[in-house]
VOFI-188251 format. One record per residue (C-alpha): x, y, z; residue in three letters; residue number from 1. Coordinates in pm, 1 decimal, always signed. Each point is the difference from the previous one (the first is absolute). Example, Ala and Ser with C-alpha at 12.3 -4.5 7.8 and 13.67 -1.06 7.14 Angstrom:
BEGIN
xx, yy, zz, rest, nr
+1230.0, -450.0, +780.0, ALA, 1 $
+137.0, +344.0, -66.0, SER, 2 $
//
This chain:
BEGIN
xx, yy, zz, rest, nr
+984.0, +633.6, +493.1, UNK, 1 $
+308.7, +196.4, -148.2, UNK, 2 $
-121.4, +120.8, -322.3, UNK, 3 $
-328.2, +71.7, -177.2, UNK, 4 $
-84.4, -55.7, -399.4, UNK, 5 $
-286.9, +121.7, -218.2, UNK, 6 $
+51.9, -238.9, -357.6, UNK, 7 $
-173.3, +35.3, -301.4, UNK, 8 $
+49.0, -339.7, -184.3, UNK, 9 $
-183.8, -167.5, -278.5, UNK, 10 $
-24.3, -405.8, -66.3, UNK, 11 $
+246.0, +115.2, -364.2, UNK, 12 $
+276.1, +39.2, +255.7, UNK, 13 $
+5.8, -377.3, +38.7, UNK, 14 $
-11.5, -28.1, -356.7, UNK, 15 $
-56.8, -409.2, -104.5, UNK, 16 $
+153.6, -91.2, +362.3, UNK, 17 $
-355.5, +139.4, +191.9, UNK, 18 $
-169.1, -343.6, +66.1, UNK, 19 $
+404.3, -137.4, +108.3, UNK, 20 $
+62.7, +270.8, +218.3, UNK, 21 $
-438.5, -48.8, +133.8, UNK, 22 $
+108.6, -356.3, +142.6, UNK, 23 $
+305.8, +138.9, +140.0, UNK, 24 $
-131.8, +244.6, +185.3, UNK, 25 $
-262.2, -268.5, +151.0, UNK, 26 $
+264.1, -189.1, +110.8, UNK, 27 $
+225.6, +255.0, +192.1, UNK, 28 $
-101.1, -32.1, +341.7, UNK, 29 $
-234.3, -323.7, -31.6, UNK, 30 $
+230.9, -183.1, +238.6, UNK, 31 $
-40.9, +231.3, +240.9, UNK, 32 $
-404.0, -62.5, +29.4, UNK, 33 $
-133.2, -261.2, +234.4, UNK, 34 $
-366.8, -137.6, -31.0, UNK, 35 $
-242.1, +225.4, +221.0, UNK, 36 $
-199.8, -158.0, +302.5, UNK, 37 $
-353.4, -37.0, -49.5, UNK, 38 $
-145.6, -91.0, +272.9, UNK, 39 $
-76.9, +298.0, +242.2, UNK, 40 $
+11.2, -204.7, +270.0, UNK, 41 $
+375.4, +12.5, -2.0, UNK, 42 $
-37.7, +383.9, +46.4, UNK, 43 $
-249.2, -37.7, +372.4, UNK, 44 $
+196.3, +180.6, +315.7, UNK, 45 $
-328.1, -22.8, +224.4, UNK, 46 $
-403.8, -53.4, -27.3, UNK, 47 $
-166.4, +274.7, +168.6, UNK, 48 $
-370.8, -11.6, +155.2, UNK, 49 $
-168.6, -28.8, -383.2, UNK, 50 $
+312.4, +19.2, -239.6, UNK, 51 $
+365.1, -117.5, -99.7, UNK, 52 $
+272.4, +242.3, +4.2, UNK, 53 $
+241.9, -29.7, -300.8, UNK, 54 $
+338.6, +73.7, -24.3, UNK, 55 $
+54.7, +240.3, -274.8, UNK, 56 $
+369.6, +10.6, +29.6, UNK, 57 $
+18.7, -329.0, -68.3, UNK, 58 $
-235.7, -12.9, -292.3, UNK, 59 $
+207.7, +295.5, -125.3, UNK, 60 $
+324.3, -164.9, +9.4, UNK, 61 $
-126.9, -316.4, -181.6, UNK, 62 $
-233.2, +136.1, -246.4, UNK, 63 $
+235.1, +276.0, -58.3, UNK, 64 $
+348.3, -80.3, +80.2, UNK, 65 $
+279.0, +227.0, -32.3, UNK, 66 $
+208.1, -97.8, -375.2, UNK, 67 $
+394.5, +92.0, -34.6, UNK, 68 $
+53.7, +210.6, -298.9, UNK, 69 $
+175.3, +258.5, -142.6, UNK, 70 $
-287.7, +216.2, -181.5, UNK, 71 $
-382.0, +46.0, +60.9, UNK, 72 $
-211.9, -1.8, -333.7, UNK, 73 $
-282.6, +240.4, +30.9, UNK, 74 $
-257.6, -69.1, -253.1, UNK, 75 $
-346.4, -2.1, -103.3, UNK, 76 $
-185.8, -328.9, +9.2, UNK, 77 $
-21.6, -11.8, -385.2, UNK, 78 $
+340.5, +27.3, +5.6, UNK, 79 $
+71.5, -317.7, +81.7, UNK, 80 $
+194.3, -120.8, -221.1, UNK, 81 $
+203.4, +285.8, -109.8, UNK, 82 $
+98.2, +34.6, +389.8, UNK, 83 $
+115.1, -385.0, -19.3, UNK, 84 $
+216.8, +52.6, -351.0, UNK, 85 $
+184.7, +300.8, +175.6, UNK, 86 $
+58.8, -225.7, +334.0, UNK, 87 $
+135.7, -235.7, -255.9, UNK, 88 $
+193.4, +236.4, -166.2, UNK, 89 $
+190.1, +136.8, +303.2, UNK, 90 $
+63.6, -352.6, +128.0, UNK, 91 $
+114.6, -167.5, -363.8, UNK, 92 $
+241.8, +363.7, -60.4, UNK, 93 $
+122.9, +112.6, +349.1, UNK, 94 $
-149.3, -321.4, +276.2, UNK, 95 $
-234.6, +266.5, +133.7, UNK, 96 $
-278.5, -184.7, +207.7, UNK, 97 $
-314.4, +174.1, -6.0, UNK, 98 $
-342.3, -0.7, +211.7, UNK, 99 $
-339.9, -43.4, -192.0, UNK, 100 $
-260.8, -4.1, +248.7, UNK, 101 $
-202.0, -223.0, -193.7, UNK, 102 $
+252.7, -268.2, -33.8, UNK, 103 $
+77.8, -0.1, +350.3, UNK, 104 $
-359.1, +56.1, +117.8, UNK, 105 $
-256.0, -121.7, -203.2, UNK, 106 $
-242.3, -84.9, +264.7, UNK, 107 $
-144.8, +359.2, +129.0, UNK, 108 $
-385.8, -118.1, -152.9, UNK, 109 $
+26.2, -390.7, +162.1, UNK, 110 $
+97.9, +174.7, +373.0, UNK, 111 $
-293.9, +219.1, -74.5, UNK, 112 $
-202.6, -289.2, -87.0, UNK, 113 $
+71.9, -174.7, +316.4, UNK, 114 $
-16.9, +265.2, +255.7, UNK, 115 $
-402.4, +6.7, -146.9, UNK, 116 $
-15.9, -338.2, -8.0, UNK, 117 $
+64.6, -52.0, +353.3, UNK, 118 $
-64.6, +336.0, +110.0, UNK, 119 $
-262.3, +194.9, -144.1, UNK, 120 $
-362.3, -63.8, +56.2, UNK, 121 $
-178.9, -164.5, -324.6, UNK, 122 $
-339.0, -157.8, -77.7, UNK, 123 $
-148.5, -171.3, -261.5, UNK, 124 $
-239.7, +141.6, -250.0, UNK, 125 $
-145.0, -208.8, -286.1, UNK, 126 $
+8.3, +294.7, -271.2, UNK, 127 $
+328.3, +100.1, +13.9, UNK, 128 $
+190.7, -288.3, +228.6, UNK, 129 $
+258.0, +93.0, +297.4, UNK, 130 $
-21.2, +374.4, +130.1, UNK, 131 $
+223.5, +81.3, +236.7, UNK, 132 $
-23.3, +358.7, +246.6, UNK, 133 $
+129.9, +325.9, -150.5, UNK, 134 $
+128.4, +86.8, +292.7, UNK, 135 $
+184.9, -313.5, +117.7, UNK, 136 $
+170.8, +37.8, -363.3, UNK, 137 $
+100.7, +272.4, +4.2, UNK, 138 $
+171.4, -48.3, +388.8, UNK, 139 $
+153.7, -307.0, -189.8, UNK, 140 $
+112.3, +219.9, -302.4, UNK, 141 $
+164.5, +268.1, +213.4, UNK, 142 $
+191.3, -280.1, +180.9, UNK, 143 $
+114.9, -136.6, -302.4, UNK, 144 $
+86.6, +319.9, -189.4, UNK, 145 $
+212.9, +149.3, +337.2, UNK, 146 $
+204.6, -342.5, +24.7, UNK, 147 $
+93.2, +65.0, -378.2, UNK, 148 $
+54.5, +335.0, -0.9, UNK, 149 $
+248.3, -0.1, +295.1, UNK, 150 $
+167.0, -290.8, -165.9, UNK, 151 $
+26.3, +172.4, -340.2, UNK, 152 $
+171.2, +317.2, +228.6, UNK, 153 $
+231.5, -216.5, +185.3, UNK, 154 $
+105.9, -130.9, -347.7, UNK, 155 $
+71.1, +351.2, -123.7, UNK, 156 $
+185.0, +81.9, +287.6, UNK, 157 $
+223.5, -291.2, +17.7, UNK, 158 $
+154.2, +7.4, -403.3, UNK, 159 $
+215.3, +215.0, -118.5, UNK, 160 $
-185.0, +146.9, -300.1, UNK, 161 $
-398.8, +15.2, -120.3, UNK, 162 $
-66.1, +37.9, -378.1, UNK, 163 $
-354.1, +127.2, -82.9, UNK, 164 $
-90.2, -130.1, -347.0, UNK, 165 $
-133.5, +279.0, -136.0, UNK, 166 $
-288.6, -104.3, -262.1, UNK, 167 $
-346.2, +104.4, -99.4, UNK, 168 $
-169.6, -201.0, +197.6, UNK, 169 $
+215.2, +77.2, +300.6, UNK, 170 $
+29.2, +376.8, +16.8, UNK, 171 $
-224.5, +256.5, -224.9, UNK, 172 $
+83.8, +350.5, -108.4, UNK, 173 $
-295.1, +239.1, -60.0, UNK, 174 $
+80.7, +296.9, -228.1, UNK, 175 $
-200.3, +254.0, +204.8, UNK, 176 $
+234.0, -23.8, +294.0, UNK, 177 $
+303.2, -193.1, -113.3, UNK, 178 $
-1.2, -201.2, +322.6, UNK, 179 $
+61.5, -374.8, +72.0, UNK, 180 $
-273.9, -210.7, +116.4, UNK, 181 $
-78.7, -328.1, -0.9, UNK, 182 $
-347.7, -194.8, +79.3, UNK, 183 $
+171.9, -287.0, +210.9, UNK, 184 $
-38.3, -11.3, +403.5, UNK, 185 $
+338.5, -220.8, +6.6, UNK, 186 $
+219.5, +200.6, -263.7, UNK, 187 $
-89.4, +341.6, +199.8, UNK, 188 $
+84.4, -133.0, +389.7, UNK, 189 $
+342.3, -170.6, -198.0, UNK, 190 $
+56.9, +332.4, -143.7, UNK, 191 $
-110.7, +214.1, +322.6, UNK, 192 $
+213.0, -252.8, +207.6, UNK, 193 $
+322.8, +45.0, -223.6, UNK, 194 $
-29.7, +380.9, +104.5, UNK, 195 $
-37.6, -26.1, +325.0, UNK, 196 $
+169.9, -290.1, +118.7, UNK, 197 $
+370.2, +25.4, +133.3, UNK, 198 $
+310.2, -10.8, -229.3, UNK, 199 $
+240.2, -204.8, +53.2, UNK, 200 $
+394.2, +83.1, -49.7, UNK, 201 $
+142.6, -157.2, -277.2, UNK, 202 $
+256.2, -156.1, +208.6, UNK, 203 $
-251.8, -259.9, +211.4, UNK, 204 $
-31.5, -154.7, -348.0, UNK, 205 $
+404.7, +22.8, -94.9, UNK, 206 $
+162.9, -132.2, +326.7, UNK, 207 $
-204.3, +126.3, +312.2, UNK, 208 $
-209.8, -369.3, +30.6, UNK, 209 $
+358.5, -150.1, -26.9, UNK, 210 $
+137.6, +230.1, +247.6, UNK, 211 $
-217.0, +208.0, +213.0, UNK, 212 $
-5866.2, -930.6, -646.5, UNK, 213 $
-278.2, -185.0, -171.1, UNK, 214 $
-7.7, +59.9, -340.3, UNK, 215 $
+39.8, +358.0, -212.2, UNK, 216 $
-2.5, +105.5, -389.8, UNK, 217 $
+352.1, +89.8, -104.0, UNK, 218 $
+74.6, +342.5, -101.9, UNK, 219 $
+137.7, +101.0, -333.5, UNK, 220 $
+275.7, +196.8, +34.6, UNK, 221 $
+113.2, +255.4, -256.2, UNK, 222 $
+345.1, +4.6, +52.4, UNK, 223 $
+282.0, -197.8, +180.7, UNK, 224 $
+144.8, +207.9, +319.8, UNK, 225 $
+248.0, +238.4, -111.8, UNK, 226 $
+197.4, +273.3, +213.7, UNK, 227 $
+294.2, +229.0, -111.8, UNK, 228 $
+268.9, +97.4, +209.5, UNK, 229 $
+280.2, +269.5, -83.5, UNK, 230 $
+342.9, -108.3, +2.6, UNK, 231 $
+305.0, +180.0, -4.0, UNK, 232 $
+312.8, -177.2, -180.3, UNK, 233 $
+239.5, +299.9, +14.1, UNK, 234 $
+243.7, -243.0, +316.7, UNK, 235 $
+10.9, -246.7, -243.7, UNK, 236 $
+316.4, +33.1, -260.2, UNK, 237 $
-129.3, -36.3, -322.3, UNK, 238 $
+78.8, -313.7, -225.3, UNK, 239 $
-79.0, -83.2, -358.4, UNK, 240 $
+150.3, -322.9, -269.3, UNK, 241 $
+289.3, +251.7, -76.1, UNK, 242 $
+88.3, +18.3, +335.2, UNK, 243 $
-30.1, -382.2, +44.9, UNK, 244 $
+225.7, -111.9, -261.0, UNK, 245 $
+263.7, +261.3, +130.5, UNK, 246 $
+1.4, -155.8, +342.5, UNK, 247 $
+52.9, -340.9, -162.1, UNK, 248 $
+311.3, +145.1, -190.7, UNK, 249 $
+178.9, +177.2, +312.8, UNK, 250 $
-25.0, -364.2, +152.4, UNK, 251 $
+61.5, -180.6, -273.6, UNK, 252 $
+280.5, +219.3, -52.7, UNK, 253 $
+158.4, +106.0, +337.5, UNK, 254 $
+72.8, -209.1, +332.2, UNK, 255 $
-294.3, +50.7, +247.5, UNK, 256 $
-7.2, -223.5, +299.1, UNK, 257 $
-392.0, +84.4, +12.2, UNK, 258 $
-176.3, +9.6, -305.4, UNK, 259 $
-218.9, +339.6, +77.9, UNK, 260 $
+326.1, +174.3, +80.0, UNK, 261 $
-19.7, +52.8, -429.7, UNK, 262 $
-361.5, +164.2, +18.3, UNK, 263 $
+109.8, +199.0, +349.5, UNK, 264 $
+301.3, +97.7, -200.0, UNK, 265 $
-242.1, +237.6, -241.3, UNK, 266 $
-283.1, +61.2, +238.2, UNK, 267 $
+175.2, -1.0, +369.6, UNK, 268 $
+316.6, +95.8, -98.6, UNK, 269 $
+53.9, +186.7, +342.2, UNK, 270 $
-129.7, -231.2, +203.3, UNK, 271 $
+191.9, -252.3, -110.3, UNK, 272 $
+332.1, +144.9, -49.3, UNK, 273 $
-38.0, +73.3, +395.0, UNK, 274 $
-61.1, -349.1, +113.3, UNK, 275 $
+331.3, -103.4, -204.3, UNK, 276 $
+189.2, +217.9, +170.0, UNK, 277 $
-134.2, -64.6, +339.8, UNK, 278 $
+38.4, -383.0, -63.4, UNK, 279 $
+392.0, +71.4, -83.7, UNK, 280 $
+19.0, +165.2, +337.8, UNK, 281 $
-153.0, -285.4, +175.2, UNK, 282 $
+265.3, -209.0, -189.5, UNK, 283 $
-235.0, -178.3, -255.8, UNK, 284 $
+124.3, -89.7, -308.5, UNK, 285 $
-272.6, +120.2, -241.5, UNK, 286 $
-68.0, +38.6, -368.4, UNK, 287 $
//
């Protein structure tokens, strides 16, 4: 990851091109994806005295494998779409690829599903049907979650730049402290990760990869499971439609070999004006 972005962007941006740009963005890195495994078996290194042993590598790098793109969307689940019509967007304006988690993996809930199946201890009550072990779940859910999670960092690490889409239902802003946060386990370790995680010069993205129980009653329960985190946004340049439709101009307009060259040329102006001249030395020929 070179650079970091914190957008504010509204389905009007698309204007009567949103549902176009939706089917776009679905497409972008489709080719990439290959049809998961699922059949566990696969995944056996050994069978101990009472249990298999799994490979969780494995599992990892099938159920989650690593996409080539240029950006990472960051985005609230009910954000779907509007994530998908700005992956279109970038691809249809500047050939920008982009990484959606969920249309690369879609299948976090069916690898859950089958680590219980096979794993977790269940029985059979007539009242309520299959129960399976709390405990055994939640083993099965911690697997699950870690493989994802260190597959949603590796993607961070290896693009260039991460946009969060900043939205109501992604981040909140409460008027008694005037601080970010946001109710979403996967938005805050994206966000946390994006601040901790190591930045890349721009030059490895410019030239360097060319060069260098029985039965129970069910509770009622009087709300769904909801935790706030804090989040802090301030490493993240800030980007709103304005800013959008300027980048498109300075590319439309100018001669970029790389497409965010035009956003780095209002936002990492530094950064990037260092990397041309260090690619001149190195005798590159570079826009």
């Amino acid at each position: 990851m070179f650079s970091g972005f914190n957008l504010k962007l509204l389905e009007d941006f698309f204007e009567n091109k949103y549902d176009y740009y939706i089917k776009i963005g679905k497409k972008c890195v489709k080719s990439q994806i290959e049809k998961y495994n699922d059949d566990l078996q696969k995944y056996v290194m050994c069978i101990g005295e009472d249990r298999e042993i799994l490979n969780g590598n494995k599992i990892q790098i099938d159920w989650f494998p690593q996409i080539s793109a240029d950006i990472f969307i960051s985005h609230s689940h009910d954000d779907e779409d509007l994530a998908n019509a700005f992956a279109g967007w970038l691809y249809d304006e500047f050939k920008l690829t982009s990484f959606i988690d969920s249309n690369a993996w879609g299948y976090v809930d069916e690898l859950l599903t089958l680590f219980n199946k096979e794993y977790s201890q269940h029985w059979f009550s007539k009242e309520v049907g299959l129960i399976y072990s709390l405990e055994d779940c939640n083993r099965a859910s911690q697997h699950t979650n870690i493989m994802l999670l260190m597959a949603l960092q590796n993607m961070i690490d290896k693009v260039e730049s991460v946009f969060l889409l900043n939205t109501d239902q992604s981040v909140t802003v409460f008027e008694d402290d005037h601080m970010n946060h946001t109710y979403s386990p996967w938005i805050y370790s994206e966000i946390v990760c994006t601040q901790l995680i190591r930045k890349r010069p721009l030059i490895n993205y410019r030239g360097k990869q060319n060069i260098f129980a029985e039965s129970f009653a069910k509770s009622e329960l009087p709300n769904n499971l909801q935790i706030q985190y804090d989040v802090s946004l301030e490493h993240l340049k800030s980007l709103d439609e304005d800013k959008l439709n300027l980048w498109n101009e300075k590319y439309q307009n100018g001669n970029y070999t790389k497409a965010l060259d035009a956003l780095y040329e209002f936002t990492y102006k530094k950064q990037l004006k260092e990397t041309r001249e260090l690619l001149n030395q190195l005798g590159v020929i570079y826009g």
